[in-house]
Residue, then its C-alpha position, 0 to 999 in steps of 0.5 A: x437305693x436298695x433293693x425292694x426285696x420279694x420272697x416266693x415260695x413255690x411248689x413247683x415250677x413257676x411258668x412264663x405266665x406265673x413269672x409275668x404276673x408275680x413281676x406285673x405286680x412290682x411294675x410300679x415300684x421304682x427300686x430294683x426288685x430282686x426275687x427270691x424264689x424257694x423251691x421246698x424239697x420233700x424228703x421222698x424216702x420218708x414219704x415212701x416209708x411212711x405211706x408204705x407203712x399206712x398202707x400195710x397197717x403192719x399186718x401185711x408187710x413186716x417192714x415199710x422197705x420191704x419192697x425197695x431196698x435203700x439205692x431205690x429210695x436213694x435214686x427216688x431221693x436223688x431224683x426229687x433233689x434234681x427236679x426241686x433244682x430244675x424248678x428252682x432254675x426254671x422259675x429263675x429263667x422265667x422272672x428274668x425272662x419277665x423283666x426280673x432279677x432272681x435268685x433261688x434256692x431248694x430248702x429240705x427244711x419246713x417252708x414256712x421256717x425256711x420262708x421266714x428265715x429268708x425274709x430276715x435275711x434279706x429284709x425282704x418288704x414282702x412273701x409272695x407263695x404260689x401253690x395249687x389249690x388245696x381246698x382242705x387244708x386252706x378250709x382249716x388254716x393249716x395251708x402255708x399261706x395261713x401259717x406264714x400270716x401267722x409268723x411274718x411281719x410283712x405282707x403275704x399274698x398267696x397265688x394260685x400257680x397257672x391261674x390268671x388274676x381274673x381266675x383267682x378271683x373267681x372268674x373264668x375256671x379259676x376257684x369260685x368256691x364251695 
């Protein structure tokens, strides 16, 4: 019997609460479910470079680095990596603490390629993302969710991280809409 593979994207850490409801879903299923959990990792120097560049329009400051020198950006750098390591493990320990079997990864590629990249290699039956809410970007389809719809062949379903179902579904203080 061979494992009913599920790929989980997630921003950041998943929760007991978030590990017992991605795992309440499979309950049913009578093959062995073995999660894999991605953790992306944004490149922070880039992020601070850029923003940094926005801010100043180039009229302030003649460089975006101009007030971080590179073992700043490197110690930014490192401490993104650690903690996209640190939620990676976290979500593992929670899903295994809910019943589960996990394995997780960091990725410094493009989510959604590194998500469908994962699916082929495991032959994963479903994606599973969890993100907060980001009203803008799902309004325009430019959201993960909408763009791994788009490339997968297989199921995708998009969960708000530390929201119950009921929730999300527009009950209780979940979303509700516009």
């Amino acid at each position: 019997m061979s494992d009913y593979d599920v790929v989980l994207l997630v921003e950041q850490a998943l929760t007991a609460q978030d590990a017992s409801q991605v795992r309440s879903l499979h309950e049913e299923i009578e093959e062995p479910v073995t999660y894999h959990v991605l953790v992306p990792v944004e490149d922070s120097a880039a992020q601070i470079e850029s923003g940094m560049g926005a801010l100043a329009g180039g009229e302030v400051l003649a460089t975006p680095t101009m007030f971080m020198d590179a073992d700043d950006i490197d110690e930014i750098r490192n401490e993104v990596l650690e903690a996209a390591r640190a939620a990676v493990r976290d979500s593992v320990a929670h899903l295994e603490a809910a019943g589960g079997k996990a394995v997780g990864d960091i990725v410094s590629v493009d989510p959604i390629q590194a998500l469908a990249k994962k699916v082929g290699d495991v032959d994963a039956r479903e994606a599973i993302i969890l993100t907060r809410p980001h009203v803008v970007s799902e309004f325009f389809h430019l959201d993960w969710t909408s763009r791994a719809r788009r490339k997968l062949g297989v199921p995708v379903l998009h969960l708000l991280e530390h929201e119950n179902f009921d929730e999300q579904s527009g009950e209780g203080e979940g979303i509700s809409g516009f």
